[in-house]
DRENPA-3360 file (N, C-alpha, C; in nm, 2 decimals, always signed):
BEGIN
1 = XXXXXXXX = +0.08/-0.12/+0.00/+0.00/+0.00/+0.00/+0.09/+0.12/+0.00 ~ +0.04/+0.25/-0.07/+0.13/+0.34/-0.07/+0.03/+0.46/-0.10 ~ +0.05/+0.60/-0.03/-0.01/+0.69/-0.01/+0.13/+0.78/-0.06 ~ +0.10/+0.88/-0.21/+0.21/+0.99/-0.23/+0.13/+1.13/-0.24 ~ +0.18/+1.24/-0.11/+0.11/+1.33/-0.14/+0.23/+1.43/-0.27 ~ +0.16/+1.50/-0.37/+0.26/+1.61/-0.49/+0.19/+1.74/-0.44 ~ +0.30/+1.82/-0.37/+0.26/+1.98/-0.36/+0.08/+2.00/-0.33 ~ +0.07/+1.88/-0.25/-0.05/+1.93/-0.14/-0.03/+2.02/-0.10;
9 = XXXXXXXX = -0.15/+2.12/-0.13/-0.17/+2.26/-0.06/-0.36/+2.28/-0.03 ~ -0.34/+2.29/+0.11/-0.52/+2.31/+0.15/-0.51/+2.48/+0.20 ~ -0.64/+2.62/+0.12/-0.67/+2.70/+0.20/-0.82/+2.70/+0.23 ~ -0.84/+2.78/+0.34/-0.99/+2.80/+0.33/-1.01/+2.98/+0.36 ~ -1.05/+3.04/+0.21/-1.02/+3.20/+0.20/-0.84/+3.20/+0.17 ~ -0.86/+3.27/+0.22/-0.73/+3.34/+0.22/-0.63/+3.29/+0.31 ~ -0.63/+3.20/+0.39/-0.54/+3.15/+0.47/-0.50/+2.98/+0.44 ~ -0.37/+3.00/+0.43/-0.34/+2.83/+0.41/-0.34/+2.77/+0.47;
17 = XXXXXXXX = -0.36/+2.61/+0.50/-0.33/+2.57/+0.64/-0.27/+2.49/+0.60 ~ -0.21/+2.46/+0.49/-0.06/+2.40/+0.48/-0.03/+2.38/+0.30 ~ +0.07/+2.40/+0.25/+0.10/+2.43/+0.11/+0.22/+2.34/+0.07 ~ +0.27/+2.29/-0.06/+0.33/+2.25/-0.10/+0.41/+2.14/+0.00 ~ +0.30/+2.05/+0.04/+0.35/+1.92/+0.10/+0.34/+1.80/-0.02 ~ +0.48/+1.77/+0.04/+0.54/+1.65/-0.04/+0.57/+1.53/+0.05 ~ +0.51/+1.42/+0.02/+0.51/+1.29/+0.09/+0.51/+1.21/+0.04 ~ +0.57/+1.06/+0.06/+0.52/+0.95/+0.03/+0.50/+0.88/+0.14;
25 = XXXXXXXX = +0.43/+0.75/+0.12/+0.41/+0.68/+0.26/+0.38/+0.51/+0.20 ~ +0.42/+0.42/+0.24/+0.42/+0.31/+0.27/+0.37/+0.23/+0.34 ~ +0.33/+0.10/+0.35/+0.32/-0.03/+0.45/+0.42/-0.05/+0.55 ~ +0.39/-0.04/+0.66/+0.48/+0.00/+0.74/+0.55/+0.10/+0.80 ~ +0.48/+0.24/+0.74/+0.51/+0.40/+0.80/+0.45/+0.38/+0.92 ~ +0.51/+0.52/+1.00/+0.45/+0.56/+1.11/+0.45/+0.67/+1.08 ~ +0.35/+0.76/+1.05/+0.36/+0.91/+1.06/+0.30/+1.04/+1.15 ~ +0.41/+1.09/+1.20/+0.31/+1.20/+1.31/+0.29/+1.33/+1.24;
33 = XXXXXXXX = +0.17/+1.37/+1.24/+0.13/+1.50/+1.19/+0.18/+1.61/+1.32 ~ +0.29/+1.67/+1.35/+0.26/+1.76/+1.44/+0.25/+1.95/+1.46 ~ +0.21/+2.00/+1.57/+0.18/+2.12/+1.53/+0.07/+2.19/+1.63 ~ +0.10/+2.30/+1.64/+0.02/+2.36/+1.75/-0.13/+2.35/+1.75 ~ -0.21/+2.38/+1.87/-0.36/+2.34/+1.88/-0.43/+2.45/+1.76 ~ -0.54/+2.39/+1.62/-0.56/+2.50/+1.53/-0.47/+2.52/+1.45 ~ -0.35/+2.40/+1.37/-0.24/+2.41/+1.32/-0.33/+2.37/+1.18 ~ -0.40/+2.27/+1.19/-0.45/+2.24/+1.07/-0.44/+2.07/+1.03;
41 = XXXXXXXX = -0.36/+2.01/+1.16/-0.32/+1.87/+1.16/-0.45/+1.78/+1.13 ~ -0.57/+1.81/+1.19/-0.73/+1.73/+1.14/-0.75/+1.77/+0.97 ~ -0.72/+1.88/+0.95/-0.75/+1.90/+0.80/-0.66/+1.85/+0.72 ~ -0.50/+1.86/+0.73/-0.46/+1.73/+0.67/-0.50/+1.60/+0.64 ~ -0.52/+1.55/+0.77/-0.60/+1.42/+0.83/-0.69/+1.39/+0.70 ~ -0.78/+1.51/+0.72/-0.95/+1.49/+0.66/-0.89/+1.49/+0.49 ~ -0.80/+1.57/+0.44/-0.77/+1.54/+0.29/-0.69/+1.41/+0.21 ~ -0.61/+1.37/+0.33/-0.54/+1.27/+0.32/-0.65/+1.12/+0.32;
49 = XXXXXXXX = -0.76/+1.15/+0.40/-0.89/+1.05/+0.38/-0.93/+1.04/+0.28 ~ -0.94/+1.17/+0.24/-1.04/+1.18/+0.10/-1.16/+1.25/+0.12 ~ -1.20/+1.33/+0.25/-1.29/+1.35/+0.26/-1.31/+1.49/+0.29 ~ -1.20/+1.54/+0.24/-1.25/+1.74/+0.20/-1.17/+1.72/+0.08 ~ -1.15/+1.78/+0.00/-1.07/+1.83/-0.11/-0.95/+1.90/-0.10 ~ -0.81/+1.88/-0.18/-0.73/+1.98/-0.13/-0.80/+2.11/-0.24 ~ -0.69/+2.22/-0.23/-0.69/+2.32/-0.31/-0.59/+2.32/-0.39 ~ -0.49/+2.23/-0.38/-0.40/+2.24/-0.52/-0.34/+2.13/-0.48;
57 = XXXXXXXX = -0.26/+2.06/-0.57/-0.18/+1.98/-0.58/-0.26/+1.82/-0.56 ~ -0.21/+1.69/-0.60/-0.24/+1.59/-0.60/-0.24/+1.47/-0.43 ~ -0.33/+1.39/-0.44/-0.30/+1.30/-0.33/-0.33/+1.15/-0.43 ~ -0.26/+1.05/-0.42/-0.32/+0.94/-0.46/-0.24/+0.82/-0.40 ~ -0.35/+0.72/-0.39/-0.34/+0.60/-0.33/-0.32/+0.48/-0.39 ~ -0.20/+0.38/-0.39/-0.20/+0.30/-0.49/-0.18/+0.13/-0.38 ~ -0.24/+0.03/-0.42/-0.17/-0.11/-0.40/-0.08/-0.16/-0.47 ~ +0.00/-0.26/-0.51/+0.06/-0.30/-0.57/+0.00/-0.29/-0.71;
65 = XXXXXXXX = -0.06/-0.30/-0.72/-0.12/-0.33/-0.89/-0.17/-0.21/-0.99 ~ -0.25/-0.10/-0.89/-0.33/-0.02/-0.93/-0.32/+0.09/-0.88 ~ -0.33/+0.25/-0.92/-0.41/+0.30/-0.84/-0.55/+0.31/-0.79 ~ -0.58/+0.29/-0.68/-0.69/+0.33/-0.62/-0.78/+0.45/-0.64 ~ -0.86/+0.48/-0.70/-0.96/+0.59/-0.71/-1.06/+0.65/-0.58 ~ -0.99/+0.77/-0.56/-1.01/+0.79/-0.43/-1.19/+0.82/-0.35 ~ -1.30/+0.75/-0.43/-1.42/+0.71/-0.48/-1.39/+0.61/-0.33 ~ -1.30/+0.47/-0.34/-1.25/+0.37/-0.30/-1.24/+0.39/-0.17;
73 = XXXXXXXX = -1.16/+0.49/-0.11/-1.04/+0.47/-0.03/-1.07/+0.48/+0.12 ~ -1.19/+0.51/+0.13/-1.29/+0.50/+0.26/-1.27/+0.32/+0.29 ~ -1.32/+0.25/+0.20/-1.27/+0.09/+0.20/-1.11/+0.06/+0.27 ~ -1.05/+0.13/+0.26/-0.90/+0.06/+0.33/-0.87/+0.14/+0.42 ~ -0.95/+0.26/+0.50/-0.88/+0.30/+0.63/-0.97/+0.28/+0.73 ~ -0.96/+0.28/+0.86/-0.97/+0.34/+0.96/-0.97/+0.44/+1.05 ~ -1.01/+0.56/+1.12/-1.00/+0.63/+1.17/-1.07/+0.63/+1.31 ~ -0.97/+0.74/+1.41/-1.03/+0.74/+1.55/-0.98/+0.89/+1.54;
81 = XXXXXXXX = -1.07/+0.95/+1.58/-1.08/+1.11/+1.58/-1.18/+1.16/+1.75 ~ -1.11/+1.27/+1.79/-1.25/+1.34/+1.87/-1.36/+1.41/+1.83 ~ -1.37/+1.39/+1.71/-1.53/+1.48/+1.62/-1.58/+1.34/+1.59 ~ -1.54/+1.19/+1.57/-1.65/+1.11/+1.58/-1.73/+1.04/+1.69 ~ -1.86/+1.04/+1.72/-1.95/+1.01/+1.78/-1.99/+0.84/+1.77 ~ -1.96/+0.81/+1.88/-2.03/+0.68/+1.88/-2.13/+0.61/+1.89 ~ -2.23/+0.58/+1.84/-2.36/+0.51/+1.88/-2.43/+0.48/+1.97 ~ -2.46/+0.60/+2.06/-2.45/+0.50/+2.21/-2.55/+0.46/+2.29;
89 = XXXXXXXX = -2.67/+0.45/+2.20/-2.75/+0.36/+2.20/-2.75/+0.25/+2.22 ~ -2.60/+0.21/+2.14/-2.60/+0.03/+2.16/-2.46/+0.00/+2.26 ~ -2.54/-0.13/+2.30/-2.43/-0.18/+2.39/-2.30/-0.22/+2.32 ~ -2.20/-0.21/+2.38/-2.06/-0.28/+2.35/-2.06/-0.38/+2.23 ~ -2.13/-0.48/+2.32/-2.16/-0.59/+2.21/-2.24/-0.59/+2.07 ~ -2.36/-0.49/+2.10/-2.40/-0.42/+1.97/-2.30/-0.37/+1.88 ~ -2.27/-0.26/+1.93/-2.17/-0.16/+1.89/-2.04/-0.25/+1.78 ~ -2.02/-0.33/+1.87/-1.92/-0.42/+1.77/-1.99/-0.49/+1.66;
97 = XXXXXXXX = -2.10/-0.58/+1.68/-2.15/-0.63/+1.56/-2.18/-0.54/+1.48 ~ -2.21/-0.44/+1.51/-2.27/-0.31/+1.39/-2.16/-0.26/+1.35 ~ -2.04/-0.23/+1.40/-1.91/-0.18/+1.27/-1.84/-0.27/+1.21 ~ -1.87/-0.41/+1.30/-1.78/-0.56/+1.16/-1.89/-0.55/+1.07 ~ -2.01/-0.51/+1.05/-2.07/-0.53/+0.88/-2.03/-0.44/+0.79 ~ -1.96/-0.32/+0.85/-1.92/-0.23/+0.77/-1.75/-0.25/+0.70 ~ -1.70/-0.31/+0.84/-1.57/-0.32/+0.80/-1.53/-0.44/+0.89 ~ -1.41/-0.56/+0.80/-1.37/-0.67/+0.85/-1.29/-0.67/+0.94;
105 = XXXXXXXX = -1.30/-0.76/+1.04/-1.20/-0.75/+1.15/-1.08/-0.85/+1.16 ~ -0.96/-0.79/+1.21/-0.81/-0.82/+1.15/-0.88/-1.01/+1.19 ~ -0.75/-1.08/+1.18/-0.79/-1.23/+1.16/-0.73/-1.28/+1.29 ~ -0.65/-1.22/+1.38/-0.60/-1.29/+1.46/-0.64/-1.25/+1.60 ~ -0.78/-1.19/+1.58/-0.85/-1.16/+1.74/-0.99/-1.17/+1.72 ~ -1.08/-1.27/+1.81/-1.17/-1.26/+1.78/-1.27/-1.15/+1.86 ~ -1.40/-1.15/+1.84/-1.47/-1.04/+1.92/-1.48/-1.05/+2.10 ~ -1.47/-1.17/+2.09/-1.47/-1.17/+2.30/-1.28/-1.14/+2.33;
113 = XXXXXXXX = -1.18/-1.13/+2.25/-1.08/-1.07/+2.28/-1.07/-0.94/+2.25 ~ -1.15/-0.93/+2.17/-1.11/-0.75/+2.17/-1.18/-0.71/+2.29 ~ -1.27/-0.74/+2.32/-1.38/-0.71/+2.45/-1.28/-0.71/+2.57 ~ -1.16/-0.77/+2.59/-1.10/-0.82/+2.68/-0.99/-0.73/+2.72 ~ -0.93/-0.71/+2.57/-0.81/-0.62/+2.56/-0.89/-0.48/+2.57 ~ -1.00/-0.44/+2.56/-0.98/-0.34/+2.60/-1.02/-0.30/+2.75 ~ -1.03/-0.39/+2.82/-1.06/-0.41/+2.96/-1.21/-0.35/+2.97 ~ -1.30/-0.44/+2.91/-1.43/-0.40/+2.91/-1.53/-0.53/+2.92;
121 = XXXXXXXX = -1.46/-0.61/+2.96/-1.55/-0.73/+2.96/-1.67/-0.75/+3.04 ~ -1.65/-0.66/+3.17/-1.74/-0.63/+3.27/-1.90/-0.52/+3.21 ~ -1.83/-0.48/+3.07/-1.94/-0.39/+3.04/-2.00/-0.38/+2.89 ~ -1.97/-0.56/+2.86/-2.00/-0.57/+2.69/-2.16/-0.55/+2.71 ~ -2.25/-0.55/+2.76/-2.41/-0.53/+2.76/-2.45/-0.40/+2.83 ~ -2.36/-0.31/+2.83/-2.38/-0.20/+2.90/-2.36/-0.11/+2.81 ~ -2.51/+0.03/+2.81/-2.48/+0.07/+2.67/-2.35/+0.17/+2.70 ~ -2.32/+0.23/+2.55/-2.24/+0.32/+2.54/-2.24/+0.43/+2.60;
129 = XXXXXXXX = -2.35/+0.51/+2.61/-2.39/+0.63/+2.71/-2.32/+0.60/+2.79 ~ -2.30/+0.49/+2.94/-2.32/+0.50/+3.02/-2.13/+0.48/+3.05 ~ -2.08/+0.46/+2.95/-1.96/+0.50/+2.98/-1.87/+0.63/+3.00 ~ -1.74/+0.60/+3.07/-1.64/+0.70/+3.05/-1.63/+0.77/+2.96 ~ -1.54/+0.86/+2.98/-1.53/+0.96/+2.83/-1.33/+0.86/+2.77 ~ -1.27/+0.79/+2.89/-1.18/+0.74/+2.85/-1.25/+0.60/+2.88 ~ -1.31/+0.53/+2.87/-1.38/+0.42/+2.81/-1.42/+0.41/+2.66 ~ -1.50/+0.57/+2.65/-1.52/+0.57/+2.54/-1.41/+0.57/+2.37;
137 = XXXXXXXX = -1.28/+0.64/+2.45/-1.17/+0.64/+2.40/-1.11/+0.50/+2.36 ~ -1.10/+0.42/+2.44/-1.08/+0.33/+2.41/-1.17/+0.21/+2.34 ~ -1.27/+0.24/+2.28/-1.37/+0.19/+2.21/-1.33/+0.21/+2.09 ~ -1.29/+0.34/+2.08/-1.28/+0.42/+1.94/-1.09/+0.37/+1.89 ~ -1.03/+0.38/+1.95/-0.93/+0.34/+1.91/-0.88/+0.19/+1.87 ~ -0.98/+0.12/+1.97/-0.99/-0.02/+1.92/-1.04/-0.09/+1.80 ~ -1.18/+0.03/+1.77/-1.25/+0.02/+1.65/-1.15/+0.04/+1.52 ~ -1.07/+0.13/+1.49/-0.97/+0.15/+1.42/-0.89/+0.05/+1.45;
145 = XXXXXXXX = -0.81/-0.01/+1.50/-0.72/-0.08/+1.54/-0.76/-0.24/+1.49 ~ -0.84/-0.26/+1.52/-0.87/-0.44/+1.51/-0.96/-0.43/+1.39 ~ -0.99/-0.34/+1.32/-1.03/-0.34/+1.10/-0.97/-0.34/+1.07 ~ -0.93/-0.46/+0.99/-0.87/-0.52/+0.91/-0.86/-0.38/+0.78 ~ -0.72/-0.29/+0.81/-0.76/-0.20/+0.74/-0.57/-0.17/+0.68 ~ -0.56/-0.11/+0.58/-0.44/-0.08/+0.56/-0.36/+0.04/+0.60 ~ -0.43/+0.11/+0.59/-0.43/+0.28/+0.67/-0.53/+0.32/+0.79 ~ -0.45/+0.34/+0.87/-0.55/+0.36/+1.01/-0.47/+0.53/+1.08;
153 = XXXXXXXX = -0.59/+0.58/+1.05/-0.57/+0.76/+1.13/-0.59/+0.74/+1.26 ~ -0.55/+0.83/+1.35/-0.57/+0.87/+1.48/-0.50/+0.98/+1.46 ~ -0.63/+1.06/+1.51/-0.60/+1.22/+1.56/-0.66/+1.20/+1.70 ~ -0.51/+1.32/+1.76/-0.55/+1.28/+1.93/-0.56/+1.17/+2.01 ~ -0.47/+1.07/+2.00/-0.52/+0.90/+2.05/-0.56/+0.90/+2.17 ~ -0.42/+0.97/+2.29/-0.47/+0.96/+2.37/-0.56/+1.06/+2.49 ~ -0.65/+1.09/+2.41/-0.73/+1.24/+2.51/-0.79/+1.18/+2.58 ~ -0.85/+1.17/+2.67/-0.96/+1.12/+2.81/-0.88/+1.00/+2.85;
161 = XXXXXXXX = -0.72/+0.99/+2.85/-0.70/+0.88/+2.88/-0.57/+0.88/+2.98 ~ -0.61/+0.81/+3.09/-0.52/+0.83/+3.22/-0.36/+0.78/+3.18 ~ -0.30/+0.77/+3.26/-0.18/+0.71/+3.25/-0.18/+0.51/+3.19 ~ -0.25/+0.47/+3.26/-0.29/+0.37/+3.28/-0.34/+0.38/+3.09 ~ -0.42/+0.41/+3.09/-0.49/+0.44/+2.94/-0.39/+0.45/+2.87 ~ -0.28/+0.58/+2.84/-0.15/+0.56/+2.74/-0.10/+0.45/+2.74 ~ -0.04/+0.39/+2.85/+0.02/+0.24/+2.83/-0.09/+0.16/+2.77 ~ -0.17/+0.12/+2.81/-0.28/+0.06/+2.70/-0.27/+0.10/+2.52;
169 = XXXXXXXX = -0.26/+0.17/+2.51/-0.26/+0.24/+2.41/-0.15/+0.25/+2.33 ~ -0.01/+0.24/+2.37/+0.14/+0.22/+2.33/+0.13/+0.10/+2.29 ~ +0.07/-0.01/+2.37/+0.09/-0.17/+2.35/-0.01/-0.17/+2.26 ~ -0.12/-0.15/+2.25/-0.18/-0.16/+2.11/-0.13/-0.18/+2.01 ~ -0.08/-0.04/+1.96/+0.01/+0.00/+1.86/+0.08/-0.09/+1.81 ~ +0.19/-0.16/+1.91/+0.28/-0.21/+1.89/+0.27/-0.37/+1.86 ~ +0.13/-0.42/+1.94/+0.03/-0.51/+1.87/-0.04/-0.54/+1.78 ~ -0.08/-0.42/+1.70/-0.21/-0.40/+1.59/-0.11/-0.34/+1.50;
177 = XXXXXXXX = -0.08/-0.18/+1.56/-0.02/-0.07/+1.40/+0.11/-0.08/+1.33 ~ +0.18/-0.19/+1.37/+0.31/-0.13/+1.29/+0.29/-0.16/+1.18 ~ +0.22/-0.25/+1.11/+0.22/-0.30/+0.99/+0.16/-0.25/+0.89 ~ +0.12/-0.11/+0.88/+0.04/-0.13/+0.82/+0.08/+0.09/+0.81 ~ +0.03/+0.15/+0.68/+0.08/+0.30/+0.72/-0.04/+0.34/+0.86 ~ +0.06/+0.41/+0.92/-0.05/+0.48/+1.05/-0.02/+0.65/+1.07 ~ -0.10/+0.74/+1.07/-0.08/+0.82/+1.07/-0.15/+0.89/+1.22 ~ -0.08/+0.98/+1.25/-0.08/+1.02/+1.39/-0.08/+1.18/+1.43;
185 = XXXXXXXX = -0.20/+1.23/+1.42/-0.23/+1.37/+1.45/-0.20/+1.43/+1.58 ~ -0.13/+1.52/+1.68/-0.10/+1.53/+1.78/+0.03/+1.62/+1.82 ~ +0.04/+1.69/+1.93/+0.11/+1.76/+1.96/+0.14/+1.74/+2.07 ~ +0.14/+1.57/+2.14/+0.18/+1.51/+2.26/+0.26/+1.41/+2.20 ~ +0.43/+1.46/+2.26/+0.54/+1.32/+2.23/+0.50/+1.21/+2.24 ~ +0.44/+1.17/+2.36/+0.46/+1.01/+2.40/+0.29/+0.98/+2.34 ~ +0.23/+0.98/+2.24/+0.13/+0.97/+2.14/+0.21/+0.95/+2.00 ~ +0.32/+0.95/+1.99/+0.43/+0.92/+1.85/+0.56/+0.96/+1.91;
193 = XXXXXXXX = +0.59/+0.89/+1.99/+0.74/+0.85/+1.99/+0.79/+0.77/+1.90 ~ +0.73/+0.68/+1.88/+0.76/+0.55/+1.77/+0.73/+0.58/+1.63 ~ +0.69/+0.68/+1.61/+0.67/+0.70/+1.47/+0.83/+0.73/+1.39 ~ +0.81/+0.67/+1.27/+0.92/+0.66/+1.19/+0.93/+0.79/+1.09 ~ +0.85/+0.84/+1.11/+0.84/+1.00/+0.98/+0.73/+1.13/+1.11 ~ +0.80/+1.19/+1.04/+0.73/+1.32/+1.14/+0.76/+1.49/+1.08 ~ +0.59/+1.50/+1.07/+0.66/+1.71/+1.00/+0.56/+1.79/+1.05 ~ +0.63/+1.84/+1.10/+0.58/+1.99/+1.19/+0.47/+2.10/+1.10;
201 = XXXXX = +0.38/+2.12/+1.12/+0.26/+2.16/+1.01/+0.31/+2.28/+1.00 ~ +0.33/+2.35/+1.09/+0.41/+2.51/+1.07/+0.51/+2.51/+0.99 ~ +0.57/+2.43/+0.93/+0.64/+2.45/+0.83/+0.59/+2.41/+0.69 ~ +0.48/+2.44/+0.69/+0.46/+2.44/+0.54/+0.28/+2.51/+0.52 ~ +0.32/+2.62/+0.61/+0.23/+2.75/+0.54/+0.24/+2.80/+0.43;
% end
């Protein structure tokens, strides 16, 4: 899998929030988006999905064979963001049956271990409302994490999440993301220490 951005440039009016970025990325990247709060790291994020438009320059997504038509490319990521809302109507166990029909789950965990690993076994029939706000976090990150996906975003991984929660959250990573490109929105070190590529969004106003 391979993601190359050519002289990506996003404004909205008159103001850039980032120009003539040049990237490639790989199976196997780690990438940290970093940059002050309001830098523009989620709008990266959101163009690199496919789901705003830039204002100049190219993004495209290829597998070994093809490129990808970025129509597609909702099909091969996952994301965990603080602007997505989770369902919280349904219980745990709901909640999971309802996003494996949207998207497959990696092959070597089934659904009562994800329930486990995320230390929530005690509250798979308990709806979502009734959780933490770092319960909820770790729902969301999991969700990304265990779809069977080739590119997986996280902006902000670890917000609502105690100490106890980062370490959960490093070991993930290092369990689920390295294989695969991961991209990592944040202006907290120990949320991408391990990342293998990293660029400062203020530099490329």
């Amino acid at each position: 899998m391979k993601i190359q951005l050519t002289e990506a440039s996003k404004r909205f009016q008159y103001e850039w929030i980032f120009k003539n970025l040049n990237l490639h990325l790989q199976s196997g990247d780690s990438l940290a988006v970093t940059g002050s709060n309001g830098s523009g790291k989620s709008t990266l994020l959101k163009c690199i999905a496919g789901s705003i438009p830039l204002s100049s320059g190219k993004i495209t997504w290829a597998n070994e064979q093809n490129e990808i038509p970025s129509s597609d490319w909702y099909q091969k990521l996952s994301i965990s963001a603080p602007y997505l809302e989770l369902p919280e109507e349904f219980t745990l166990s709901e909640l999971l049956d309802f996003h494996f029909q949207f998207k497959t789950p990696i092959p070597e965990i089934s659904i009562s271990e994800m329930v486990k690993t995320m230390y929530l076994d005690q509250h798979a029939n308990k709806p979502v409302s009734q959780f933490s706000s770092g319960m909820k976090q770790r729902v969301k990150l999991s969700l990304a994490l265990f779809s069977d996906c080739p590119v997986v975003f996280l902006d902000e991984p670890t917000s609502n999440l105690d100490a106890r929660g980062i370490a959960w959250y490093l070991e993930l990573i290092k369990n689920f993301g390295l294989n695969r490109i991961l991209i990592i929105c944040s202006n907290e070190p120990r949320e991408f220490e391990f990342c293998t590529k990293k660029i400062k969004l203020e530099e490329y106003k």
